[in-house]
Structures are given as C-alpha cells and as structure tokens.
C-alpha positions in Angstrom: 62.5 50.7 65.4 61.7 47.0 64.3 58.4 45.9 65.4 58.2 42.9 67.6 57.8 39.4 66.9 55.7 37.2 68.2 57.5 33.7 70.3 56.0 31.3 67.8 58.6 28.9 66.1 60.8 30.5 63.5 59.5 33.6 61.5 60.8 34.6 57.6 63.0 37.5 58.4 63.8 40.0 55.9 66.4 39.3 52.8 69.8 39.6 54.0 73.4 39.6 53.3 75.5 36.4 54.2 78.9 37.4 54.6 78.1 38.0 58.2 77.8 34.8 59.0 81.5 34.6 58.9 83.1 38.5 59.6 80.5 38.9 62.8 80.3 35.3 64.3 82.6 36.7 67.6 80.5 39.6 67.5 77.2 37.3 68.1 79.2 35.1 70.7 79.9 38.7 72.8 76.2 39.2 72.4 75.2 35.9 73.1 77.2 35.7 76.2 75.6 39.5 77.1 72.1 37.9 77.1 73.2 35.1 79.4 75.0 37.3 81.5 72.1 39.9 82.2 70.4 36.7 83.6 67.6 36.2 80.5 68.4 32.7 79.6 70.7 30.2 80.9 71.8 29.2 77.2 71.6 31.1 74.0 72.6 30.2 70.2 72.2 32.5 67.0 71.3 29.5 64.1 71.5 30.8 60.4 67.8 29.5 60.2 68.8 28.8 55.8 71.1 25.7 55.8 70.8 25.2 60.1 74.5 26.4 61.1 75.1 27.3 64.7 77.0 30.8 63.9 77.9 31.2 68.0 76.5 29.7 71.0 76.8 30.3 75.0 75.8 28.5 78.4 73.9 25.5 78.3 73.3 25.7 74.5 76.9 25.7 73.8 76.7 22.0 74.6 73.7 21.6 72.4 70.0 21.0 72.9 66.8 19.7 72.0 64.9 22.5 70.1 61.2 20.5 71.1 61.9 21.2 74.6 59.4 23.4 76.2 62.1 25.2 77.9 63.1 26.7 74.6 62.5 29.9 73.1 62.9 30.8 69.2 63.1 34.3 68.4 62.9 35.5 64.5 64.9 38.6 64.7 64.1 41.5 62.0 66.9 43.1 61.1 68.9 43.9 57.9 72.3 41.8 59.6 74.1 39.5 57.1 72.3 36.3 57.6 68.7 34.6 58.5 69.2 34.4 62.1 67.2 32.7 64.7 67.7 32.8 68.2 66.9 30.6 70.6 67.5 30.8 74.0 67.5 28.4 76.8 64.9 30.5 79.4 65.9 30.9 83.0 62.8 31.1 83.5 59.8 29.3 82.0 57.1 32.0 82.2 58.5 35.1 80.8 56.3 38.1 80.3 55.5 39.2 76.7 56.5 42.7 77.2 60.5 41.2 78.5 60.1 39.0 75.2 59.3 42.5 72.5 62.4 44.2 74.6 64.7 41.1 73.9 63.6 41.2 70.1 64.0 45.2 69.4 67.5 45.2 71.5 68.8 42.6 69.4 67.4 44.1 66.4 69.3 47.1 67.0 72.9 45.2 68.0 72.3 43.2 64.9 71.9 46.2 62.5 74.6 47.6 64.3 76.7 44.5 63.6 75.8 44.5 59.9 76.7 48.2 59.7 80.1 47.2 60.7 80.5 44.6 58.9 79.4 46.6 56.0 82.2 48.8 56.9 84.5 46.1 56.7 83.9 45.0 53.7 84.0 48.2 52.0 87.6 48.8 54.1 88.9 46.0 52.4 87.5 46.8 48.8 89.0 50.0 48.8 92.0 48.2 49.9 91.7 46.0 47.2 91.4 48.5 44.8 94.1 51.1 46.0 96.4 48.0 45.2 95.0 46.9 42.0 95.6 50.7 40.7 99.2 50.2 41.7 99.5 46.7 39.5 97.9 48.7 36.3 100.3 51.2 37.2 103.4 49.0 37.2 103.5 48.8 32.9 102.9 50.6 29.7 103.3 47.9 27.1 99.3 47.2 26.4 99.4 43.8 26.1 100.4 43.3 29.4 98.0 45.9 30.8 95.4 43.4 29.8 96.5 41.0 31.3 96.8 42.8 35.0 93.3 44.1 34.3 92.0 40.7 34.1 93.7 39.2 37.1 93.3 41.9 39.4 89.4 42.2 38.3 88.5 38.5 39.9 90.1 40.0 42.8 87.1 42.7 43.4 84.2 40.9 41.1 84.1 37.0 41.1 83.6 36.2 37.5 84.1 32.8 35.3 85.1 34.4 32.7 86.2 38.0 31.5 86.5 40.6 28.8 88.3 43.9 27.6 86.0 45.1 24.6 87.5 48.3 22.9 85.6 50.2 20.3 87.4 50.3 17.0 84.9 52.8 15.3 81.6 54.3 16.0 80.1 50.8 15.1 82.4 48.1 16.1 83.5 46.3 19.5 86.6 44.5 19.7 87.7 41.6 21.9 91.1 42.5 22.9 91.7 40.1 26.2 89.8 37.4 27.9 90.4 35.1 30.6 88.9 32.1 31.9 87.6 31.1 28.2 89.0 27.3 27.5 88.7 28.6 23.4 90.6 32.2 24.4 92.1 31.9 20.8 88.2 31.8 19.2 87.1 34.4 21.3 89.9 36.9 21.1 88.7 37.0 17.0 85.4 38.6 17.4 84.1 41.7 17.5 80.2 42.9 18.0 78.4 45.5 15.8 76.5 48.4 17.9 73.5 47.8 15.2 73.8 44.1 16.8 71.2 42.2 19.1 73.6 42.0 21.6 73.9 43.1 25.1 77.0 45.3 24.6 75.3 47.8 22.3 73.5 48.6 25.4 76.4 49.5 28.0 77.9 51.4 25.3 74.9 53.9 23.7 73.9 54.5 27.7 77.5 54.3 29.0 76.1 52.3 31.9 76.6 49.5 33.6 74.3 46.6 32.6 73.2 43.4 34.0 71.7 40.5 32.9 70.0 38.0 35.4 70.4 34.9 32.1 71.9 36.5 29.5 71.6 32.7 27.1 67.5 33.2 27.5 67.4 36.8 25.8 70.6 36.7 23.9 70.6 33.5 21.7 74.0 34.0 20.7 75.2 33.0 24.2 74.3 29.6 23.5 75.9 28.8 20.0 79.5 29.6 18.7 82.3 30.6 20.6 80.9 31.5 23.7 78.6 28.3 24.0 81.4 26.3 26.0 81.7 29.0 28.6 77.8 28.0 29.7 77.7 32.4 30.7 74.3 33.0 32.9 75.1 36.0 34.7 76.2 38.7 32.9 77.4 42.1 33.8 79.1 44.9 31.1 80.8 47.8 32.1 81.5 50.9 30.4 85.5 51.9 30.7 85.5 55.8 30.3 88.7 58.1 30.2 88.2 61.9 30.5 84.8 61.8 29.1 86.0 59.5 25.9 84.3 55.8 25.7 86.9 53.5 25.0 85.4 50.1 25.6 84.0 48.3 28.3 84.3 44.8 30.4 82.4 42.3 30.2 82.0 40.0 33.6 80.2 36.3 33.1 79.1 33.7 35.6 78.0 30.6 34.9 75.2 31.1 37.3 72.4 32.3 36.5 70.9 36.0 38.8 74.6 36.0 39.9 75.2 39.9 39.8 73.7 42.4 41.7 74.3 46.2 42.4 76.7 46.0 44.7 79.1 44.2 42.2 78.2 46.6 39.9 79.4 49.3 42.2 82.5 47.6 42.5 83.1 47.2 38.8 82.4 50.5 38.1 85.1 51.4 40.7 87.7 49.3 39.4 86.6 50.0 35.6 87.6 53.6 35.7 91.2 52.7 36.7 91.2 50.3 34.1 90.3 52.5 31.3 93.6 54.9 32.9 95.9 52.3 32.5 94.6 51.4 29.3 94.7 55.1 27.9 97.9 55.8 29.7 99.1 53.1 27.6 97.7 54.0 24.8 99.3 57.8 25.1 103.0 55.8 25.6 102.5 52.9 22.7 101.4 56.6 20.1 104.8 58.1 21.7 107.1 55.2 21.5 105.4 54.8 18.2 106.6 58.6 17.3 109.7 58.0 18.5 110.7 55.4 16.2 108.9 56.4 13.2 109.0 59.2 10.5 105.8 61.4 10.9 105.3 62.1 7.4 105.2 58.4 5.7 104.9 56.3 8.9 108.1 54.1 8.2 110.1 53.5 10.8 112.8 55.9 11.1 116.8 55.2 11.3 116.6 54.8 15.3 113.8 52.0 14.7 115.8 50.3 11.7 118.7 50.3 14.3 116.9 48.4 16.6 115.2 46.2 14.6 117.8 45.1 12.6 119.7 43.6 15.1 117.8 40.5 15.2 117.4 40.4 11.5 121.1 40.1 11.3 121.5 38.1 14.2 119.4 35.2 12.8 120.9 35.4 9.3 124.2 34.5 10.8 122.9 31.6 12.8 120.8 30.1 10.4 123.8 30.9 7.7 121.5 32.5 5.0 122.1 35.7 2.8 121.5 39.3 3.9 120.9 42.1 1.2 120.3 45.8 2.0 119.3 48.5 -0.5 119.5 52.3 -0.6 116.7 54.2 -2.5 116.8 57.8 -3.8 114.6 59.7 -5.5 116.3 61.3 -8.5 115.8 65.1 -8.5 113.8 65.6 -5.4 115.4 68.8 -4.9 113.8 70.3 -8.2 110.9 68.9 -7.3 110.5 71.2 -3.9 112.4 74.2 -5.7 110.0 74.2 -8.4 106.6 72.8 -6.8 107.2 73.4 -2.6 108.0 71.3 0.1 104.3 70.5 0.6 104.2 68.5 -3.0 108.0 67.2 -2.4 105.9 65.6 0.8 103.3 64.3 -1.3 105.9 62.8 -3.4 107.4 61.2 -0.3 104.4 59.5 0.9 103.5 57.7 -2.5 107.2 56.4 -2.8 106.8 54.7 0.5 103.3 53.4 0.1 104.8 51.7 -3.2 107.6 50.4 -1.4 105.2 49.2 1.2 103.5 47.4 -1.4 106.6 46.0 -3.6 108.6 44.1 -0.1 107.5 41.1 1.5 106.0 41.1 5.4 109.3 40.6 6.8 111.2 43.2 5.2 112.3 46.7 6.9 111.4 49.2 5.0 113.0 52.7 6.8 113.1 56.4 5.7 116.7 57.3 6.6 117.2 60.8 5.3 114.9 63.4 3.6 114.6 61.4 0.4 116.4 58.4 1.3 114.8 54.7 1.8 116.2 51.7 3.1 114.8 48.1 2.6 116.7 45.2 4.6 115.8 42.1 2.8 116.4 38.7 4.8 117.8 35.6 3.2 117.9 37.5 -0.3 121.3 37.0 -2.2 122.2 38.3 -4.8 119.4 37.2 -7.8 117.0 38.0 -5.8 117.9 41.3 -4.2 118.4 42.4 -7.8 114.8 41.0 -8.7 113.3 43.1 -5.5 115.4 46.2 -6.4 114.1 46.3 -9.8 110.7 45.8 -8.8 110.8 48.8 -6.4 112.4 51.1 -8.8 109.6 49.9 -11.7 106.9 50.4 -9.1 107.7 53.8 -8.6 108.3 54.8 -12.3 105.2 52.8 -13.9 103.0 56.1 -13.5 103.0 59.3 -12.3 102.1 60.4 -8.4 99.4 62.5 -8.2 99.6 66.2 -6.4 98.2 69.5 -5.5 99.8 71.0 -8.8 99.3 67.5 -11.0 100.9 64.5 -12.1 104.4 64.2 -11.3 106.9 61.8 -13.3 108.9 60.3 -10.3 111.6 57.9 -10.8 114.5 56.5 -8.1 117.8 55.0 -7.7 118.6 51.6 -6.6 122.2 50.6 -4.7 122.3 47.4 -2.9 124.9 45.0 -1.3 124.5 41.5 -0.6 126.0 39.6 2.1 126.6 36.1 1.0 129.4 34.9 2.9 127.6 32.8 6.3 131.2 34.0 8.2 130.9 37.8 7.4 129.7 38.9 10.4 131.7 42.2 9.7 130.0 43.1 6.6 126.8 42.4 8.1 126.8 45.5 10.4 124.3 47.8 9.6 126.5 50.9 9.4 128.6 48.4 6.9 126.3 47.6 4.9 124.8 50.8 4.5 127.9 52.3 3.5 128.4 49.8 0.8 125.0 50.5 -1.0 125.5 53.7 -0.1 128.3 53.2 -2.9 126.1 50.9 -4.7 123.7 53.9 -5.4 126.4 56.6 -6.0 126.9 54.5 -9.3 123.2 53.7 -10.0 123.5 57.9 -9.8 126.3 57.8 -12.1 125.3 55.7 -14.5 122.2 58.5 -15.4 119.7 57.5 -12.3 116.6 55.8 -12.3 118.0 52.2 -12.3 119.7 49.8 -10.1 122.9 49.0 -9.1 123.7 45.8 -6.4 127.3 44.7 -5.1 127.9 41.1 -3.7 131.8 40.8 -3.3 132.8 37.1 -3.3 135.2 37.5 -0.5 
C-alpha cells in the first residue's frame, strides 16, 4: 500500500505514463464527484501537476479557484496512474484531522492504480486490435514489392516512427535496404547495404537476434550524421530482428528524429508486429520461388515456353505501335541425341546449361531468351530486321562453337543451328504471332539442318 503524503504543496510523484491523461479523464471526474459526494470537500480537481492542465474537476472547483487560498488542500498522490497528478480539494471543512488526510491519499492511490490498470488494458485491447488487422493487410498480397510497402504503413500504425526500414540479409555478411519510408532521398537510401563486420548498429540486432535501441544513435554511430541518412536528422533508434521459423531474414529499422524516443514498450510492440512481418515476407518469398518455377526451366533457369508466352505479348505489342522490326530465332543443338546416347543424360544436361549461359551472354538485356523443347532455344529480338538478326544469329552460333564445353567425361565439341524470321512489314500483325513466327523459323532451321548444321539460316519475306 502507498505510504502517505504529507499536505505540504505539491510533492514529485513517481514517473508515469501520460496517455491517461486522456483515456481516464471521465474516470477522475466519477472520482472527483465521489469525494465531493461523501462530504470531504466541497470542490475537487485532479491538475496534471507537468504542463498545469485541469484533467476533471467537480463542485466549487469546477468554476475555478485560487490555489493561495487557505481553504485549499494539495494532495501529491503516489501512484503508478498515467499522469503527474495533483489533487486539490476545496475542504468542507478547514481543520481536517491528519489521519482523514493519509486515508484520502492511500484510497485514491488505490482507484488511481486501478485506473491506470484499465487503462493499460485498453491500450493493449486496441494494440492487439491493431495488429490482428495489420496481419490481415500483409495477408492481402504475395507480390514482394508490395508486401513492403504494407509493412511500412501498417508499422506507423503500432510504432510512431519518422522514418522506416526493411533490411534483408543477402549473405552471412551483408544487410540490404529493400524498402524505406518517410526518407525525402528514398532513392539514395534504397542503394545501401551494411556489412555485419561494420560499426554499425545493425550488426548488433542481427548476431543477438534482439531487439536494440539506441537513446541518440548520431552520438555513437557517426555515420548517422554524414551521407544518406544525414537529412533524416535520426535520434532515436530502434532495430528489430524479423525471424521466420527459426531462419533470420532481416530486420526493421524504426528512427525518430528525437532523441531517448523509444522505450520497451515500443519494443514490445515491434517485436509483435515484426514476426508477422517476416510471414508475409517469407510467404512471399515461398510464392515469388514458385511463380518463378512455374515459368522457368529448372535445369538452365531460362524462362520456359509458358513464360515466353506471356512475355512476348508486350514485346510484340510495342513493335507494332512504334512500327519497328521483330525477328525470332530457333536454336538446336546439332546431335544432342548422340551426345546423351553415348555420354548420359547427366552430361547432355551439362551441355544444356553452357549453351544457355552463352546465349545469355551473346543477346542484349531486352532480349527473351526461352528453352522451348529439350534441346530447343528461342531468342525474340526486338526491333532487329533482317541484318541484324543475321549478325545476332551468327554470333550465337560462333559463341557456342568457339570451344569446347567442359564435362564429367571431358571436353565436348558442341555446335548449333540457327533458323530465324524477321518481321519487317509495320502492318503484319499476323505474322507477328508468336505461334507464327515460331513456325516460320521453325522452317528457317529445318534448312540451317539441311544444309549440314551448325550454321544459320534467317527468312524475311518482303510481303
């Protein structure tokens, strides 16, 4: 039970929470109007004794009064409620034995702490609340991009912050910055990444895989202060690990521009919200691998026919718009069936993978390169006519015959064939059909076959 205070003037009280001060003020107008009631004081008014805010007042102090006047009695109350209170209380009567005075005090200690407790209770009601509907929002998409962007928003729901973070660990020694918010220079910041053999705070949260704060991160991490993250003027600083099934993935960093900001209780919070971050962020993960498996061939990596599909359909969309040529070659590699009669489907794999890393290597960024078929390869070349797709064909077939690909049972002397067909003609929107075109290189590479394989053969009808 609180001890007693003594009637004179206002006392320091313990260290309290604030939000009180605005979830309980009916609560201390009830009790205020309990006190006047029971026939204590004529007047009584609970003052937040930090900034001098009446929080609820009753009876004759309800209409104000001078604090000097004698009949006035200021009460420091201990307890752990969410403000400084004072109360004072207009006496019914003047002389009021010491012993009624410690029985005023511990009582409203007691409905006080009582008042804090549910207000406590509210609180944590409404960030459960909170969170129960930010782990719907992660839930609502796959695509990770926009998983960031969710976590981000909903996080300043639960945690104030001035500006955010999602770190994810690339390797055992590297941090990523994958998405930011509230940064004026996000572009700057969503380029750098911190080492775990750094000075830097983040190294910290993720060797303990605990939540870390810093009272003023800029006066023990310089860094804070220069570069990139000098304009956000980050004081209080909090990182969070974000854990999935035992596997670190990252963590998030929270930042105030005030200094001492952070305390446990937002740390709790975090910590609550980070784990159904770091679902949504696996669980996207898991569907971006699958979608990613979906669309292309296991063995090489290239996207497979149902990608090229897909992805063709804007390539040949813009071609028509803008009017510019559309080419499309067929690859083969000439005798790949002695290749796995004599050697095994294990080296006719090997042989597989170093043709498409070579054609990787041969075609420009924005050309689709596919695996169609076991040893069939399909480039779709954007605004190449016809010199060009010639130039590009014979380039990929050289690249592959310049030197042998190395396997489990030696060198191999690979070479392909090359059939191509180029769409000239801005108008020939029929020709410029995937399925078309295919066919026609398709016939392309028959005579590239004919004509003793390992050389090139491209069509571009004039009509």
């Amino acid at each position: 039970m609180p001890a007693p205070l003594s009637v004179e003037g206002m006392r320091a009280v313990r260290q309290t929470i604030r939000t009180m001060a605005t979830t309980s003020s009916g609560s201390l107008r009830h009790l205020a109007a309990e006190i006047v009631t029971a026939g204590i004081a004529d007047g009584v008014s609970f003052v937040d004794t930090d900034d001098g805010r009446v929080l609820a007042a009753v009876g004759t102090l309800a209409r104000g009064a001078d604090l000097s006047d004698d009949g006035l009695l200021q009460l420091a109350i201990p307890t752990e409620a969410a403000a400084t209170f004072t109360m004072v209380a207009d006496l019914a009567d003047t002389v009021l034995a010491d012993t009624v005075v410690e029985d005023v005090v511990v009582l409203l200690a007691l409905r006080l702490d009582l008042l804090e407790a549910r207000a406590r209770a509210l609180e944590a009601e409404r960030h459960t609340r909170t969170l129960s509907h930010a782990s719907q929002v992660l839930g609502q998409t796959m695509d990770v991009t926009q998983v960031l962007e969710k976590i981000l928003g909903q996080l300043k729901k639960v945690v104030p912050f001035d500006s955010a973070s999602v770190q994810l660990l690339e390797d055992d020694t590297n941090l990523r910055i994958i998405g930011v918010q509230g940064f004026d220079n996000s572009d700057e910041i969503l380029t750098l990444s911190f080492s775990l053999d750094g000075h830097n705070p983040n190294k910290d949260v993720i060797s303990s895989r605990a939540t870390h704060i810093l009272k003023d991160a800029a006066t023990v991490y310089p860094h804070f202060n220069a570069g990139p993250h000098r304009p956000a003027a980050i004081r209080g600083w909090m990182g969070v690990p974000l854990t999935f099934k035992g596997e670190l993935l990252g963590m998030l960093t929270i930042d105030s521009q005030e200094a001492d900001f952070y305390n446990d209780a937002h740390a709790r919070t975090a910590e609550a919200f980070a784990a159904q971050a770091a679902v949504a962020i696996a669980n996207a993960r898991m569907y971006g691998e699958m979608q990613r498996l979906a669309s292309h061939d296991t063995l090489t990596g290239l996207p497979n026919r149902r990608h090229l599909e897909e992805a063709s359909k804007p390539i040949i969309a813009s071609s028509l718009v803008q009017e510019q040529p559309l080419s499309l070659l067929m690859i083969d590699v000439d005798h790949f069936k002695q290749v796995n009669d004599s050697h095994g489907h294990a080296v006719g794999d090997e042989v597989l993978v170093a043709v498409a890393d070579r054609l990787r290597q041969v075609v420009r960024p924005d050309d689709l390169v596919a695996r169609v078929g076991g040893e069939e390869f399909v480039v779709l070349l954007a605004g190449s006519d016809l010199i060009m797709s010639m130039t590009v064909a014979e380039r990929l077939r050289a690249a592959i015959a310049a030197r042998p690909i190395a396997t489990e049972v030696g060198d191999l002397d690979i070479t392909v064939s090359v059939g191509g067909f180029v769409c000239e003609d801005p108008n020939d929107g029929d020709r410029r059909a995937l399925k078309v075109m295919m066919d026609l290189a398709d016939k392309a590479l028959y005579n590239a076959k004919a004509e003793g394989r390992n050389c090139t053969v491209v069509d571009a009808p004039l009509a």
